[in-house]
C-alpha positions as CSV (number, residue, x, y, z in Angstrom):
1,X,-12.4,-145.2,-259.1
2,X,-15.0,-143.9,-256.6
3,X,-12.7,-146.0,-254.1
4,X,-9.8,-144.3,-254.8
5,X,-10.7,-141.0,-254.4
6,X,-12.6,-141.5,-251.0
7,X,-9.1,-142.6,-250.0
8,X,-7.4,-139.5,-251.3
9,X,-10.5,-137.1,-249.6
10,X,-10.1,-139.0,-246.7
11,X,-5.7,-138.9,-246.4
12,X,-6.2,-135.1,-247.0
13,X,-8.9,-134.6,-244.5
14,X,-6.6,-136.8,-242.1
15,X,-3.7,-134.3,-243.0
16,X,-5.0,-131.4,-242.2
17,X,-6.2,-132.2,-238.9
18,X,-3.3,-133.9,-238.1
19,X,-1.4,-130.3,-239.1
20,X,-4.3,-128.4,-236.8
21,X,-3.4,-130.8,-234.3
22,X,0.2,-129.8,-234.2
23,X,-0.3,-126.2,-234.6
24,X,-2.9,-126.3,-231.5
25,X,-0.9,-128.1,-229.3
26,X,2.3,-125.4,-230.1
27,X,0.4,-123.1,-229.7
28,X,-1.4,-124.1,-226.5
29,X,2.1,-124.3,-224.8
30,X,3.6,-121.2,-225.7
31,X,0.6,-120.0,-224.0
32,X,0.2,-121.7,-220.9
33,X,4.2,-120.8,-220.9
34,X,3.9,-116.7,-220.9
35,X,0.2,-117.0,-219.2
36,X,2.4,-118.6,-216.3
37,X,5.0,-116.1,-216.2
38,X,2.5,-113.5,-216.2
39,X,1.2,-114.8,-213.2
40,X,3.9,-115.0,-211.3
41,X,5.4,-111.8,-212.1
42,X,1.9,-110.2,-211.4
43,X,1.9,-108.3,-214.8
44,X,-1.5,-108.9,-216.1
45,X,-3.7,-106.3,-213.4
46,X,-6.9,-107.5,-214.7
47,X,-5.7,-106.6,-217.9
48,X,-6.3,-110.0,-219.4
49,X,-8.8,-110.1,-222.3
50,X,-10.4,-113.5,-222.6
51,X,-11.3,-114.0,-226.2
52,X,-9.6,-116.7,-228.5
53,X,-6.1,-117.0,-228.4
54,X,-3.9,-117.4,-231.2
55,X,-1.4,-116.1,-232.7
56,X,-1.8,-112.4,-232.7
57,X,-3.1,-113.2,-229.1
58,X,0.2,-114.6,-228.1
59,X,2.0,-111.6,-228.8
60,X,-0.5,-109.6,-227.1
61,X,0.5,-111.4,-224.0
62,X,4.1,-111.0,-224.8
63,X,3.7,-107.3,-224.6
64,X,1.7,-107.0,-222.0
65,X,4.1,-109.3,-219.7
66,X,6.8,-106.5,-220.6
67,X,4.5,-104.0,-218.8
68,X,5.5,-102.5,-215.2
69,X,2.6,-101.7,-212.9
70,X,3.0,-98.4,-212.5
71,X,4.1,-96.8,-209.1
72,X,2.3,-93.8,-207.6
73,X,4.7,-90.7,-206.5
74,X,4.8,-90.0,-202.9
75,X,3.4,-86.4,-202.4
76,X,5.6,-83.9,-201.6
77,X,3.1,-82.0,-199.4
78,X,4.2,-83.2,-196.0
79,X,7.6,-81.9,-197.4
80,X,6.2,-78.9,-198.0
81,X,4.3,-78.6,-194.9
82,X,7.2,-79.0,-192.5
83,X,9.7,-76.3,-194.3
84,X,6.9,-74.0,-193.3
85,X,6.7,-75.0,-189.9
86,X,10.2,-74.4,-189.7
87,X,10.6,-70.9,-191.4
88,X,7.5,-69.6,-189.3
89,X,9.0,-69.8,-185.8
90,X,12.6,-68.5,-186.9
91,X,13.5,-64.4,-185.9
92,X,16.4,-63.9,-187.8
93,X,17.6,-64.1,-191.5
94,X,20.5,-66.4,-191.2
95,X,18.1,-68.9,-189.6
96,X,15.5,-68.6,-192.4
97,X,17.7,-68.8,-194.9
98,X,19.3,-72.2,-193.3
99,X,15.7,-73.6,-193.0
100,X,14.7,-72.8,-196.1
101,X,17.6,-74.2,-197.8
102,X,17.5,-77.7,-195.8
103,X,13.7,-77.6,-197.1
104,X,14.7,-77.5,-200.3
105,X,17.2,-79.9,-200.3
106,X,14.3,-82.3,-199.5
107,X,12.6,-81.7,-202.9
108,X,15.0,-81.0,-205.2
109,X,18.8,-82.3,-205.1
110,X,20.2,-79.3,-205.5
111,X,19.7,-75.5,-204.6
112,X,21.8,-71.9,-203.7
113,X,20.6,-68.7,-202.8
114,X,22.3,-65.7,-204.5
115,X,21.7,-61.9,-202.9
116,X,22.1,-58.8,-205.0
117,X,24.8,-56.7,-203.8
118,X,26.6,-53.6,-205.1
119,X,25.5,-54.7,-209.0
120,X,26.0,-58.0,-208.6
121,X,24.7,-61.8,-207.9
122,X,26.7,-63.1,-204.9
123,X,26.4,-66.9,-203.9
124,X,25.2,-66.9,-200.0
125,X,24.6,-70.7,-198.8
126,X,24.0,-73.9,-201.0
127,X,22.8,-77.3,-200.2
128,X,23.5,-80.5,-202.9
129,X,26.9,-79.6,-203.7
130,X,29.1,-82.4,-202.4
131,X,32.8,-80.8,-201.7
132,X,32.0,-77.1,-201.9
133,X,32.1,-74.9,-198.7
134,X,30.2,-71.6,-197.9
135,X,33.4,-69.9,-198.7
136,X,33.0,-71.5,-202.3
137,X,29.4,-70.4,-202.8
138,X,30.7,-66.5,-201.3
139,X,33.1,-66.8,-204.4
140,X,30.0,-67.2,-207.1
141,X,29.9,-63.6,-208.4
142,X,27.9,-62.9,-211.7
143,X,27.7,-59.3,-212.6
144,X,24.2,-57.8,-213.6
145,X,25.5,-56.3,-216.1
146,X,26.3,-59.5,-218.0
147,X,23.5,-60.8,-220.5
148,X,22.3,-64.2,-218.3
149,X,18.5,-65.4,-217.4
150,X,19.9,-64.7,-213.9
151,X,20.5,-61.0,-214.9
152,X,16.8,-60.8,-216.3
153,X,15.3,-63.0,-213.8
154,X,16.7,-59.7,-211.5
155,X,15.5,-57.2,-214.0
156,X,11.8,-58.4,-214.7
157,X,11.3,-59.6,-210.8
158,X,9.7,-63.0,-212.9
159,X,10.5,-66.7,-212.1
160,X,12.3,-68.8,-215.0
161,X,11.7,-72.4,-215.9
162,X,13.7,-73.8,-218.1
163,X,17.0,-75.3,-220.2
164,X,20.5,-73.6,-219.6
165,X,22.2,-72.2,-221.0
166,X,20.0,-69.5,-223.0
167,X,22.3,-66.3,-223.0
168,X,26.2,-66.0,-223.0
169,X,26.4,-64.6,-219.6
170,X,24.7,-68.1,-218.6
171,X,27.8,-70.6,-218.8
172,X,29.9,-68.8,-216.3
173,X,27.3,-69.2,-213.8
174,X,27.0,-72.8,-214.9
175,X,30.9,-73.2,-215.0
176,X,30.7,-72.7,-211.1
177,X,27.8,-74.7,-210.0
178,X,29.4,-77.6,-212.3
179,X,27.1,-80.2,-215.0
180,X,24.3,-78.5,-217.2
181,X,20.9,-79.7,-216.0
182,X,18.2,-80.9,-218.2
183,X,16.2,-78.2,-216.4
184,X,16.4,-75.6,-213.7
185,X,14.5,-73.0,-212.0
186,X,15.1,-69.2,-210.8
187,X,12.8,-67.5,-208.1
188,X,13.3,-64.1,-207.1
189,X,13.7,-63.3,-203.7
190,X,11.3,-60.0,-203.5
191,X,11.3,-58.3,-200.1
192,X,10.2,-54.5,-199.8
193,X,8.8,-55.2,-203.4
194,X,12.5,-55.1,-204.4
195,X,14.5,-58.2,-206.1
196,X,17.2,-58.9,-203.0
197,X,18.1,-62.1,-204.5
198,X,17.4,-65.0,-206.8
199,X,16.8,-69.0,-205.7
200,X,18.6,-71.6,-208.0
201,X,17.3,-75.2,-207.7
202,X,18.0,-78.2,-210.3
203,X,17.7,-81.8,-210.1
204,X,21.3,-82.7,-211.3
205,X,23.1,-84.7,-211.9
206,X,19.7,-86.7,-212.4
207,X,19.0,-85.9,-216.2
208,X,15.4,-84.7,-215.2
209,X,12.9,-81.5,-215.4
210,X,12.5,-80.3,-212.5
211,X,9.7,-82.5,-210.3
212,X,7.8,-80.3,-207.9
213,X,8.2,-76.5,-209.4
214,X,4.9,-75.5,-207.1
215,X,6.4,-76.9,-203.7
216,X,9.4,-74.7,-204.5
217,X,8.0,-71.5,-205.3
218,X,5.5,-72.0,-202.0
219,X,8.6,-72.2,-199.8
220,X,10.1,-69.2,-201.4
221,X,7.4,-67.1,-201.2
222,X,6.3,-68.6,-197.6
223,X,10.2,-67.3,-196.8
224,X,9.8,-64.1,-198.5
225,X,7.1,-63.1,-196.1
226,X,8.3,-64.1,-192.9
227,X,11.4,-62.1,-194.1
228,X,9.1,-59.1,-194.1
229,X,7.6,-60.3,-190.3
230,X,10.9,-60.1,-189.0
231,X,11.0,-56.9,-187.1
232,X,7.2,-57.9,-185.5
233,X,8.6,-61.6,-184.9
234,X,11.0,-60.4,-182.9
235,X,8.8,-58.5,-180.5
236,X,6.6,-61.6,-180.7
237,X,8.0,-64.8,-180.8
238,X,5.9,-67.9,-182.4
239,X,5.5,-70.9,-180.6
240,X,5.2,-73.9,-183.0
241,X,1.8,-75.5,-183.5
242,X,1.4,-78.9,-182.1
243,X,-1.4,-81.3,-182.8
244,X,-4.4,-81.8,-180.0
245,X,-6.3,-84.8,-179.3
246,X,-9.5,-84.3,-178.1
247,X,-11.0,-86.5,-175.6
248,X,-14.5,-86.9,-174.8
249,X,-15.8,-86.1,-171.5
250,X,-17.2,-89.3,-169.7
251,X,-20.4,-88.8,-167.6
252,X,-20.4,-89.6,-164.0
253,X,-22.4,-92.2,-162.2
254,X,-25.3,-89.7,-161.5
255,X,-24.9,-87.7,-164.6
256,X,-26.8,-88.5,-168.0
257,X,-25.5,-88.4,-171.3
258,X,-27.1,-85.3,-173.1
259,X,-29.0,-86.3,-176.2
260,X,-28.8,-84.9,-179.9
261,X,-31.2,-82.3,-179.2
262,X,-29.3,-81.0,-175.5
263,X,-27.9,-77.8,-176.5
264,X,-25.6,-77.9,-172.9
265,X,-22.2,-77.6,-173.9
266,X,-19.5,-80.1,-172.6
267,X,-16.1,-78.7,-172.3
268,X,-13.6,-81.0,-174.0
269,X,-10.1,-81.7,-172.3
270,X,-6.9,-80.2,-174.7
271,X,-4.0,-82.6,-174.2
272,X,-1.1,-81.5,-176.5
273,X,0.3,-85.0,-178.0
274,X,2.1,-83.7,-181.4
275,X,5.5,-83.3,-181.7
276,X,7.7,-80.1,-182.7
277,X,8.4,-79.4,-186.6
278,X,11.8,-81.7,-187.4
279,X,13.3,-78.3,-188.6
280,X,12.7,-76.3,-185.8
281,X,15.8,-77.8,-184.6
282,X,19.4,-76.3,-186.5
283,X,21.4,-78.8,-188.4
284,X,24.7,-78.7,-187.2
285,X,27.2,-77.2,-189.1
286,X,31.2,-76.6,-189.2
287,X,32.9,-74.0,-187.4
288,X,33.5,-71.0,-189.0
289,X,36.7,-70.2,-190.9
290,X,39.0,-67.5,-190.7
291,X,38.6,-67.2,-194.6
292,X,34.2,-67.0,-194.0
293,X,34.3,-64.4,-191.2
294,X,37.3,-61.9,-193.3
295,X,34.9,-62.0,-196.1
296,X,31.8,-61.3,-193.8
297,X,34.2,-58.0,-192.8
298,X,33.7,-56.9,-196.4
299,X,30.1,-57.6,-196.9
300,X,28.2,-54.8,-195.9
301,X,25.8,-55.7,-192.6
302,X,22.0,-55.0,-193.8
303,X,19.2,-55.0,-191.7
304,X,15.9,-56.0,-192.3
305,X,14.0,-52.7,-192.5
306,X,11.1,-51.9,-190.3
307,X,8.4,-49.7,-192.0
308,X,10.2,-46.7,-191.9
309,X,13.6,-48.1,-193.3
310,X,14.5,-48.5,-196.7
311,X,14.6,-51.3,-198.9
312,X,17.4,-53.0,-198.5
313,X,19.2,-54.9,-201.3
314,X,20.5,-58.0,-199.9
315,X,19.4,-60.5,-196.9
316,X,21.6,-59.7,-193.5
317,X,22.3,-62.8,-191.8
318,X,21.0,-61.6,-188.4
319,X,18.6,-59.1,-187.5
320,X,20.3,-56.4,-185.9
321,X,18.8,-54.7,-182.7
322,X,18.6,-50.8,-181.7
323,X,22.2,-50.4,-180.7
324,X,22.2,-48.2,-177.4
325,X,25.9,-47.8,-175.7
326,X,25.7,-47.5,-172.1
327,X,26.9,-44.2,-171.0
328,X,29.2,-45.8,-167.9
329,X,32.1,-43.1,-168.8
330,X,32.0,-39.7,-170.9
331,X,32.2,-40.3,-174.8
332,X,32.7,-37.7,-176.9
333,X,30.0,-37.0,-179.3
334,X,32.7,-37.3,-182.4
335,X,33.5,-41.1,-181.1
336,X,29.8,-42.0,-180.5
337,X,29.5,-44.0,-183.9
338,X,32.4,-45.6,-183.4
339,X,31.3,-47.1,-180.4
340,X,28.0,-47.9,-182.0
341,X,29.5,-49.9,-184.8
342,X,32.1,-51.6,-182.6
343,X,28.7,-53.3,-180.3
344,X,27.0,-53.8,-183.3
345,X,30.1,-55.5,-184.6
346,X,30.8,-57.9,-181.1
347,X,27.4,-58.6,-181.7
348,X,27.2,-60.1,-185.1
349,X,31.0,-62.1,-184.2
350,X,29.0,-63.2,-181.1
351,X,26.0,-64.4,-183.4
352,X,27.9,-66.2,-185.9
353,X,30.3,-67.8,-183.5
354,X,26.9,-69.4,-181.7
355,X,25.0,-70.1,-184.8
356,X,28.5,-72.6,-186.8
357,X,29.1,-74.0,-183.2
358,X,26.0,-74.9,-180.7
359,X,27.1,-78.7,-179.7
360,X,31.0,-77.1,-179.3
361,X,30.2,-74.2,-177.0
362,X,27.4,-77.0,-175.1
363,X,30.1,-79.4,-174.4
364,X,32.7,-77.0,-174.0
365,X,30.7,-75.4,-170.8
366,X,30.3,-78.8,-169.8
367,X,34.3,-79.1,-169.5
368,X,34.0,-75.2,-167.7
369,X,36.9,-73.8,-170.6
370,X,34.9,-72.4,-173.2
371,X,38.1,-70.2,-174.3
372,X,40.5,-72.9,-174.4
373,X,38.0,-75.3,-176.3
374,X,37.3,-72.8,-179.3
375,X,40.4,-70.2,-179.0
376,X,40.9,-70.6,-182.8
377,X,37.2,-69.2,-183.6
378,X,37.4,-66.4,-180.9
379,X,40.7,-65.3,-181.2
380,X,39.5,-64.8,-184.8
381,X,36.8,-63.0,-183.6
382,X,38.8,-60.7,-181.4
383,X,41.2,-59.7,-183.9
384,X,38.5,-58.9,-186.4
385,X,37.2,-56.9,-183.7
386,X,39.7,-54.7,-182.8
387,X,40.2,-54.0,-186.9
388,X,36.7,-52.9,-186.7
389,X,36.8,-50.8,-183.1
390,X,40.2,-49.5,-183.8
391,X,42.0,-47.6,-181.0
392,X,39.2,-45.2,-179.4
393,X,36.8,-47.4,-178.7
394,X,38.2,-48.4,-175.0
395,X,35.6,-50.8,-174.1
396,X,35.7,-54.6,-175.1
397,X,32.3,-54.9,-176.4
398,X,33.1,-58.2,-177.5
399,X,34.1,-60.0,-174.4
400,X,31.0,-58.6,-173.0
401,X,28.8,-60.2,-175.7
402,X,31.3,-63.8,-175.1
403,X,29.9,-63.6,-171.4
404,X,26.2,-62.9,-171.6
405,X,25.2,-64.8,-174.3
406,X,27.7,-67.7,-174.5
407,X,29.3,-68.1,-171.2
408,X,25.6,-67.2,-169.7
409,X,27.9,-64.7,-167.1
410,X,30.3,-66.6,-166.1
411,X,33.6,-65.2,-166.2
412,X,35.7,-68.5,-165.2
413,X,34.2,-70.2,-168.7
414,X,36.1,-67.3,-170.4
415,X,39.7,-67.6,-168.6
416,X,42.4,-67.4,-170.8
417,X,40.8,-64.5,-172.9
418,X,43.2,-62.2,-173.3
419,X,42.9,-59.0,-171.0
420,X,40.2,-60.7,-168.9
């Protein structure tokens, strides 16, 4: 009897061990499986807690294999620190505006200026909108009067962060830039303490907020003010700031090295081994269209206003200087403005046909027939010209522009101009 149940103590003892047995050795090799995998996939980061392992444990490891070490975001500062660079050595509106919207385009994927004119929001320039020309952004036109967050964004002078659309004026807006962010933001554009215009930026078509709100309003406001500096930056042009390295001065054979408490100064030598800001050099862009330069007839030319000027409501692509017709014959007093607006208006064709067409007009002195190579762009210019001068205004204030400030006074890099 006592026999017999030793034997049954001892086949259940034997039984259970033998089921810890198995359960052990499962158990060790699903773990030395995933504790392998971990490894190699590099998961783990210290993370590893070295109690017991069993079951729960197991699954512990399981999640913690899903895990992604988690990446740090490059900082956008140097971003920010080079659309500065940029906008600070520019003397002219339609070069800020370019800088500032190539800046942008670094930090968010896509942004367009609007300018208030006459009532309404006009598109001016865009960058992040694959197919769409400047003429397409000229053809955005949201009236104030309309209920939008652009309309109050205008109103209140305040910046908006948020979903869109809120109000019903907001989908026609959105209808033209095309998708419906997750986010966007709108800056005004304050100079002479007056709303001239309002910054869009969004991050579509990524479904995101918008990821560096700060950088964006710093560039902005940065532009803002060197908008106001205008008329003093043109008196005083700003060189870009380079970086220095300082070397030490080595003593000579006979000279000793002054010690801490030497208060003889040692002049240090300056070599300048920086290089320029990568935006202090214009993108190129396309020439401009007969389409662009008709609607730039219509838009009314504003100058950024000196101290004594008013505000004006919009940005101007160029700053415009003191017009002063040279007195070489006898105008009569009634024809004076005419002749004003005519140089004023050679000078602003002038402007934009350098600003859409640098590397042309290079190359095309290079070949010695700057007429020939871009007759399409100034025989544009001429006729738009001549609609603008009309009949008394005798003196070709245009061609005179073409040869001092593209043809650098060379008349034979303008033959073919007609009347030349």
């Amino acid at each position: 009897m006592a026999k017999n149940l030793e034997e049954e103590i001892l086949k259940y003892i034997n039984g259970v061990l033998e089921e810890r047995k198995k359960l052990l050795e499962s158990g060790w090799e699903e773990f030395s499986q995933n504790l392998k995998k971990t490894l190699d996939s590099f998961a783990l980061h210290l993370k590893v807690d070295f109690a017991p392992v069993g079951r729960e444990g197991l699954k512990g490891l399981e999640e913690l294999l899903e895990e992604k070490p988690s990446e740090e975001a490059p900082s956008v500062l140097p971003l920010v620190l080079s659309g500065i660079r940029g906008l600070r050595g520019e003397n002219s509106q339609g070069r800020l505006i370019n800088h500032l919207l190539n800046a942008l385009a670094k930090i968010v994927n896509r942004a367009v200026l609007f300018v208030v004119k006459e009532g309404k929001l006009v598109g001016w320039d865009g960058r992040g909108f694959e197919g769409l020309t400047e003429l397409d952004f000229r053809k955005m036109v949201l009236p104030l009067s309309s209920e939008s967050v652009f309309s109050k964004v205008v109103e209140k002078g305040g910046i908006y962060q948020g979903s869109l659309p809120v109000l019903k004026g907001d989908r026609r807006v959105l209808s033209l830039l095309g998708g419906e962010p997750q986010e966007s933001i709108l800056i005004p554009v304050v100079v002479r303490g007056k709303v001239s215009g309002i910054l869009y930026a969004d991050e579509w078509p990524e479904k995101t907020g918008i990821k560096h709100p700060e950088a964006v309003e710093v560039l902005v406001d940065f532009a803002e003010a060197m908008v106001e500096l205008l008329p003093l930056r043109a008196k005083y042009p700003v060189k870009p700031k380079e970086r220095i390295k300082i070397e030490a001065e080595k003593p000579g054979a006979a000279e000793e090295v002054p010690s801490l408490g030497d208060t003889t100064r040692k002049e240090g030598l300056f070599k300048p081994t920086g290089t320029p800001s990568p935006f202090t050099e214009e993108e190129t862009r396309p020439g401009i269209s007969r389409e662009v330069m008709e609607l730039e007839e219509e838009v009314e030319e504003l100058e950024v206003p000196s101290a004594e000027q008013p505000t004006p409501s919009t940005f101007e692509p160029e700053v415009e200087e003191e017009i002063e017709v040279e007195e070489e014959e006898e105008i009569p007093e009634e024809d004076r403005a005419l002749y004003e607006a005519a140089m004023r208006k050679a000078r602003v064709l002038v402007s934009d046909l350098i600003l859409y067409n640098r590397d042309r007009i290079e190359k095309a002195k290079e070949k010695g027939n700057i007429y020939e190579e871009l007759k399409d762009e100034i025989d544009l210019a001429i006729e738009i010209y001549k609609k603008k001068a009309g009949d008394k205004v005798k003196k070709d204030f245009l061609y005179e522009e073409l040869l001092k400030k593209v043809a650098d006074g060379n008349p034979s890099l303008l033959k073919g101009y007609p009347g030349a």
